[in-house]
C-alpha positions in Angstrom: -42.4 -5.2 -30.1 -40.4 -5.5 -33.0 -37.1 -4.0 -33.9 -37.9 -1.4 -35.9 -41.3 -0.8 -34.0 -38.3 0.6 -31.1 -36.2 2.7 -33.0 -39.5 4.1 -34.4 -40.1 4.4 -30.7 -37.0 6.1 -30.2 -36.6 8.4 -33.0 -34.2 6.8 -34.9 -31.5 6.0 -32.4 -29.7 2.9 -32.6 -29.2 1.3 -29.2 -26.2 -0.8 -30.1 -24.5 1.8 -31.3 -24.5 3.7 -28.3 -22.7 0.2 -26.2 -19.1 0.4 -26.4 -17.2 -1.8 -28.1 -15.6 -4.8 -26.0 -12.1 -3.7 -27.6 -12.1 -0.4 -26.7 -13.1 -1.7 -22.8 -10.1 -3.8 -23.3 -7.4 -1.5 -23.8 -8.0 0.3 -20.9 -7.4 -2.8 -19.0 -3.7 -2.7 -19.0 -3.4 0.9 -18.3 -5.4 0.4 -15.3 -4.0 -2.5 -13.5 -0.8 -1.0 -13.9 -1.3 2.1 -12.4 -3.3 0.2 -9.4 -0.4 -2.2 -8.9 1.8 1.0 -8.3 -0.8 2.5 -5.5 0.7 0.1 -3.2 3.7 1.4 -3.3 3.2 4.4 -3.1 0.8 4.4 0.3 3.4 2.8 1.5 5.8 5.6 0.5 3.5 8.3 1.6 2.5 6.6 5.8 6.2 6.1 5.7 7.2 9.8 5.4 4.1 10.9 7.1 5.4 8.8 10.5 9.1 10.4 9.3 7.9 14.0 9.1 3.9 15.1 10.8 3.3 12.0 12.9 1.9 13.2 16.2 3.9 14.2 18.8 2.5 12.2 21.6 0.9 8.5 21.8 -2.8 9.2 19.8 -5.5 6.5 18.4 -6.3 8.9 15.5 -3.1 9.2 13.8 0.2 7.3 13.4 1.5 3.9 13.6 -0.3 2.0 16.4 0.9 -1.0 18.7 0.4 -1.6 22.2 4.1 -1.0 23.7 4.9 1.9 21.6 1.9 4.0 22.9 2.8 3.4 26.3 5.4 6.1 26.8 6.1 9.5 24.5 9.7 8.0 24.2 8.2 4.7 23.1 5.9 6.4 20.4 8.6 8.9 19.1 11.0 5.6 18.2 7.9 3.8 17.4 7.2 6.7 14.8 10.4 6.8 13.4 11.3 3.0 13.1 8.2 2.9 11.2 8.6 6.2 8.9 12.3 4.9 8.0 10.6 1.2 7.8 7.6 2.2 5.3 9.5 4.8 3.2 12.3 2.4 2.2 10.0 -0.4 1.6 7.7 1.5 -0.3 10.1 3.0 -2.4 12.2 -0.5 -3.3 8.4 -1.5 -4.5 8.3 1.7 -6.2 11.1 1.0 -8.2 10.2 -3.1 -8.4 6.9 -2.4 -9.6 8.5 0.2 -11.9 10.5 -2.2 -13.7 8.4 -5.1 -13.1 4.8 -4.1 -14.7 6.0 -2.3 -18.2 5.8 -5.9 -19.6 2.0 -5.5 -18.5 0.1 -4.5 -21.5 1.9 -7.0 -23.7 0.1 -10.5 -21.7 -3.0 -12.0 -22.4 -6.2 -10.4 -20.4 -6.0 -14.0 -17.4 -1.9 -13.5 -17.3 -2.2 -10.0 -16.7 -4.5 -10.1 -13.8 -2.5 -13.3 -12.6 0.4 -11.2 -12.6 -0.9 -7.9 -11.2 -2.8 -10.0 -8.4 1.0 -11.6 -7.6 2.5 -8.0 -7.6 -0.5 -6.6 -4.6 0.1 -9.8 -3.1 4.1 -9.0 -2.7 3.4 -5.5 -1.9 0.8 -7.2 1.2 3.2 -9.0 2.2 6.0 -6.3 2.1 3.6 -4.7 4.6 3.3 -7.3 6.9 7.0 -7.4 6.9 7.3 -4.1 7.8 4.7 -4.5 10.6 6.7 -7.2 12.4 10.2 -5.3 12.0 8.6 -2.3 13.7 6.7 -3.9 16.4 10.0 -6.0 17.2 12.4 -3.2 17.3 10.0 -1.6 19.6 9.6 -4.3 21.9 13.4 -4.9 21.6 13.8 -1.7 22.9 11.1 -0.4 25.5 9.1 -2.9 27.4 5.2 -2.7 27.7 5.2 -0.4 30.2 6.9 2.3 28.2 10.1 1.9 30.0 13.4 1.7 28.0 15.0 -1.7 28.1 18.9 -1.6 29.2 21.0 -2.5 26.3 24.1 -5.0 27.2 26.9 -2.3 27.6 24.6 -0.8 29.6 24.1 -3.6 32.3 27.8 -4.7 32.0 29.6 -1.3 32.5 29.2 -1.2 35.6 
């Protein structure tokens, strides 16, 4: 079949011109990755005040920040709770703020720097996360021990 035998075909309509043009795909790139860059940041933002404000009240697996010691006691999961809610919300909102500033300059790079860039920004915001992981899961383990039972604190065993 021939060209023309298959816009005879059908009925006049040209194919190509119903395929976007690889422009007009390309400046909604930028747009895109920025806003998708800032998501992080703002799950971050949002688990963080969500362990700060309707976490559960007592040690669940559906809901909440999650590690081994913390669920051992209601004492242990409250702090646990809070350490992360305070933890989250201040790391998710200096990325916020970062990413903010940071991925304006976005839409101005070349289509290889910008995804170089943007895949540098989720990588900071992973690792942001992990950081806040291990700052929670030590302050708890600082604090209770894996039974759930609060640790003594130095004043504590020296005032006596």
């Amino acid at each position: 079949m021939d060209k023309e035998a298959l816009k005879a075909l059908l009925g006049g309509i040209d194919i190509a011109g119903l395929i976007p043009k690889i422009e007009d795909i390309l400046a909604y790139v930028a747009p895109t990755v920025q806003i998708l860059v800032m998501v992080g940041s703002f799950v971050m933002l949002a688990f963080g005040l969500y362990c700060l404000m309707i976490a559960p009240k007592e040690a669940t697996h559906a809901a909440g920040y999650r590690f081994r010691w913390g669920m051992a006691s209601d004492h242990s999961w409250r702090f646990m709770q809070r350490v992360a809610g305070v933890v989250f919300s201040m790391l998710g909102m200096l990325s916020a703020i970062y990413m903010a500033l940071f991925t304006r300059h976005l839409a101005d790079l070349p289509l290889m720097e910008l995804m170089t860039q943007s895949c540098k920004y989720i990588l900071m915001q992973a690792a942001l996360a992990v950081i806040g992981c291990l700052v929670t899961n030590f302050l708890v383990i600082y604090r209770y021990d894996r039974k759930g039972n609060r640790r003594y604190t130095w004043k504590e065993l020296f005032s006596e």
